[in-house]
C-alpha beads as a LAMMPS data file, in Angstrom:
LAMMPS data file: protein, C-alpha beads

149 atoms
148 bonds

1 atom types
1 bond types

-500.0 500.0 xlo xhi
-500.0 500.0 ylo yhi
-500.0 500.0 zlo zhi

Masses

1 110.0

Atoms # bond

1 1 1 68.204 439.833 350.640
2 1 1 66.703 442.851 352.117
3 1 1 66.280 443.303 356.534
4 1 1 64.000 446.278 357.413
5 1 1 62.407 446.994 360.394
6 1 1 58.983 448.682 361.448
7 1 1 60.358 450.366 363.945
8 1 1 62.493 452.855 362.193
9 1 1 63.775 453.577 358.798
10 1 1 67.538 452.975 356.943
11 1 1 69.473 455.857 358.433
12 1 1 67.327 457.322 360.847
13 1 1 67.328 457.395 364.642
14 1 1 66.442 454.395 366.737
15 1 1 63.177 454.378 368.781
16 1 1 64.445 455.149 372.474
17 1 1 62.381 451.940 373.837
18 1 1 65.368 449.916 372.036
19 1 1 68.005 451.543 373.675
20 1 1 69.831 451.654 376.982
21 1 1 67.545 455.087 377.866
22 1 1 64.234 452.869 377.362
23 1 1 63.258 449.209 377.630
24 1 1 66.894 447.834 375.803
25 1 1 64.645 445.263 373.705
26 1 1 65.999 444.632 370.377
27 1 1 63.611 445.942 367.573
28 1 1 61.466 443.802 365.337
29 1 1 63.460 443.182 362.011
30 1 1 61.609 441.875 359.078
31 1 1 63.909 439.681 356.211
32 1 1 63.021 439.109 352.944
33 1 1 64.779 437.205 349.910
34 1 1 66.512 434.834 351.609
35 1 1 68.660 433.137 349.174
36 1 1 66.677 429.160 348.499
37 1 1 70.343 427.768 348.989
38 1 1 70.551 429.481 352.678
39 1 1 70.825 426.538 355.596
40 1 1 71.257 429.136 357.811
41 1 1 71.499 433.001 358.710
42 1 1 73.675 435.145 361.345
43 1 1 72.773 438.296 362.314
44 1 1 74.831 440.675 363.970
45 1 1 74.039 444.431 365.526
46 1 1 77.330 446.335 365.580
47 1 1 78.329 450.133 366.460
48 1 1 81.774 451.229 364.284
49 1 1 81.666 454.525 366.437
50 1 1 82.054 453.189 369.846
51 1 1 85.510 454.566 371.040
52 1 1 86.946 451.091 371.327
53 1 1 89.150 448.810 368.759
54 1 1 86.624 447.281 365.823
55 1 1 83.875 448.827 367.584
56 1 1 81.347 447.571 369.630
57 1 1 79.075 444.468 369.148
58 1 1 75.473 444.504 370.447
59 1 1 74.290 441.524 369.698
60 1 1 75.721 438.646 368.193
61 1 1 73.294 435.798 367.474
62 1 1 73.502 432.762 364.343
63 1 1 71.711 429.163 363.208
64 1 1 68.483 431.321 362.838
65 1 1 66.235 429.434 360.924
66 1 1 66.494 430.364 356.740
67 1 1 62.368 430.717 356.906
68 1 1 62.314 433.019 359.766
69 1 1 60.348 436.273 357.883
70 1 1 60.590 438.340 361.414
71 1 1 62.302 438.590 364.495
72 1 1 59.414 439.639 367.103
73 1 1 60.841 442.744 369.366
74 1 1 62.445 441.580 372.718
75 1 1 62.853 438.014 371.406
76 1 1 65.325 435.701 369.603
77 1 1 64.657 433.448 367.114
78 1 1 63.452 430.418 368.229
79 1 1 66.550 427.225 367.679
80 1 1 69.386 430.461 366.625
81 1 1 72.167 430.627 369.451
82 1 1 73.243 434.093 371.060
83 1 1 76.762 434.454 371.360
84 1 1 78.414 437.181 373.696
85 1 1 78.008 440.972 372.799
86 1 1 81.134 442.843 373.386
87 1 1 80.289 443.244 377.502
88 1 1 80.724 439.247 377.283
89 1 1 76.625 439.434 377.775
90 1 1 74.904 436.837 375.619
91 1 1 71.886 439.465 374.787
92 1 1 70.803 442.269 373.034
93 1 1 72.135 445.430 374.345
94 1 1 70.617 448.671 372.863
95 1 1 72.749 451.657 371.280
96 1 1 73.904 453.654 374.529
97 1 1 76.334 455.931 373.036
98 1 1 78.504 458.413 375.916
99 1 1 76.662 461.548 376.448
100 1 1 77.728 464.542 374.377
101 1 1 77.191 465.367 370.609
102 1 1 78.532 462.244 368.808
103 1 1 75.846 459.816 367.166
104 1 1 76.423 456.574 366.746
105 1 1 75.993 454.403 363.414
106 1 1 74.554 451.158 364.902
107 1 1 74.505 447.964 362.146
108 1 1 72.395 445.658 361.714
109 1 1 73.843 443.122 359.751
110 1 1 72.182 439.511 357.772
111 1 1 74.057 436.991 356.665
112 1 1 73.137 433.890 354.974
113 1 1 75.238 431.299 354.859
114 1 1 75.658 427.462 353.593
115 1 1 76.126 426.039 357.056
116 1 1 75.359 425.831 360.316
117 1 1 77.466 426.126 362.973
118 1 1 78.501 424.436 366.264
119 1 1 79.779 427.456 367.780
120 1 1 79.968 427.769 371.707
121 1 1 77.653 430.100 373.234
122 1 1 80.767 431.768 374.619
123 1 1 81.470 432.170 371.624
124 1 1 81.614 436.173 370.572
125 1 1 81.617 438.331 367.273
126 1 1 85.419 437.180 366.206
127 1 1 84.708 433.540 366.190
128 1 1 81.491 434.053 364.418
129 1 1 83.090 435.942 361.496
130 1 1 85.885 433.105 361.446
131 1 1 83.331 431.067 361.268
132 1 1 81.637 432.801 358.491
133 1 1 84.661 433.152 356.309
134 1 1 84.150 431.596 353.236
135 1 1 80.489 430.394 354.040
136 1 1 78.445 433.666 352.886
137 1 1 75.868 433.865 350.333
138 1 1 74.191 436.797 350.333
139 1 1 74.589 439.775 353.052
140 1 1 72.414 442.970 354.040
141 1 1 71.650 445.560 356.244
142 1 1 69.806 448.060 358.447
143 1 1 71.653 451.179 359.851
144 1 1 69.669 453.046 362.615
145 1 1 71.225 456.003 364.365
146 1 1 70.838 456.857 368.360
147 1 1 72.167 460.242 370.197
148 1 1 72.260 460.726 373.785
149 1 1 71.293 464.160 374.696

Bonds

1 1 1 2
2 1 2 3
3 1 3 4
4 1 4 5
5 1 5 6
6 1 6 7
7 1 7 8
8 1 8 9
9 1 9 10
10 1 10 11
11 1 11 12
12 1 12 13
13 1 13 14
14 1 14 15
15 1 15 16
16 1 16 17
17 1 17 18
18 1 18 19
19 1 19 20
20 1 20 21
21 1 21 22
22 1 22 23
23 1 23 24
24 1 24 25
25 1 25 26
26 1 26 27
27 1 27 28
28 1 28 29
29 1 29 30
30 1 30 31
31 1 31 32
32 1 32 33
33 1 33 34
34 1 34 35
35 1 35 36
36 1 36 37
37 1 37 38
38 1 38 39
39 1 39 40
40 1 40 41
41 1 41 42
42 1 42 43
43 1 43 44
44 1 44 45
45 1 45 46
46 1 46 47
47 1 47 48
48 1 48 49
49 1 49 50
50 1 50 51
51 1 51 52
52 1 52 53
53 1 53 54
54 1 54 55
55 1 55 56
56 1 56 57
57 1 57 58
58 1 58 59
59 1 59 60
60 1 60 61
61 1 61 62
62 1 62 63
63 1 63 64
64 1 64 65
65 1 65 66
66 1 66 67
67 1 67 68
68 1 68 69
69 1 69 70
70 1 70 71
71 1 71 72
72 1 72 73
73 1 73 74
74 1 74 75
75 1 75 76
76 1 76 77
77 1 77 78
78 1 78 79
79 1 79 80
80 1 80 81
81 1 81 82
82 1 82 83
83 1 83 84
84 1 84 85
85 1 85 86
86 1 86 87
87 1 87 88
88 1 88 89
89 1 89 90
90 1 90 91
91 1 91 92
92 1 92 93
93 1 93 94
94 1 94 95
95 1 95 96
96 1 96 97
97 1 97 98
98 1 98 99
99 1 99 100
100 1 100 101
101 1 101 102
102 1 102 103
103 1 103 104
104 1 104 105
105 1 105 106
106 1 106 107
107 1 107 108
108 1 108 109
109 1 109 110
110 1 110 111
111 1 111 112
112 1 112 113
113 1 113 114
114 1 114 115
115 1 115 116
116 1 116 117
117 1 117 118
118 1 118 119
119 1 119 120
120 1 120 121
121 1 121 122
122 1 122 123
123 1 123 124
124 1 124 125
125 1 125 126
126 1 126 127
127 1 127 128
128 1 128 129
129 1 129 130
130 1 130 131
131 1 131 132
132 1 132 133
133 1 133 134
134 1 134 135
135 1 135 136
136 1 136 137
137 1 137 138
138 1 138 139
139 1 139 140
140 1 140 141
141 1 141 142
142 1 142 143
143 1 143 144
144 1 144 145
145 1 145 146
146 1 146 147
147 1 147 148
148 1 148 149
């Protein structure tokens, strides 16, 4: 399974537009290989640097469609749930790292799985790993980077 984006490159800075300096609109990802056995996939956008405990989750979102090729920028995928980022905020929220030297590794992560779930929309990035356990078939990801100056 392979997630890429158009908008920037494995392990290089984030566009500004997608972060909390610009428009804070998730990027456009693009996912290929999908397993055939997938009934669903997760995706999950998460920052290991943020100075909090297991980081920081940006956005948290499942049941996206196994067929779905793209995720258009500023949208979700239509029928896939968002569950609640780490600010309890079921959206995206773009890499905003505190000001001051330190970039941030922000993750996006695929999953796809053999079910689908029936997870609250309150629902956050803990109960949709517990969730996960045991149900994934194939994982990937993107890593962009973002620096406040």
């Amino acid at each position: 399974m392979i997630l890429t984006s158009p908008s920037f490159e494995n392990g290089v800075a984030i566009p500004k537009k997608f972060t909390c300096d610009g428009g804070e609109m998730n990027p456009e990802l693009q996912i290929q290989n999908v397993p055939e056995d997938a009934v669903t996939l997760a995706l999950v956008v998460h920052d290991p640097d943020a100075p909090v405990a297991h980081g920081f989750a940006h956005w948290v979102v499942w049941n996206i469609d196994p067929k779905t090729v793209f995720i258009k920028e500023e949208s979700v995928p239509p029928g896939a749930v968002e569950g609640l980022n780490s600010a309890r905020a079921a959206r995206y929220m773009g890499p905003c790292p505190s000001h001051g030297p330190m970039m941030h590794h922000y993750h996006f992560k695929l999953f796809a799985l053999d079910v689908a779930f029936d997870l609250p929309g309150t629902a956050g990035l803990q109960e949709l790993d517990a969730a996960m356990a045991g149900h994934i078939l194939a994982e990937t990801e993107l890593v962009g980077t973002y620096e406040r100056k």
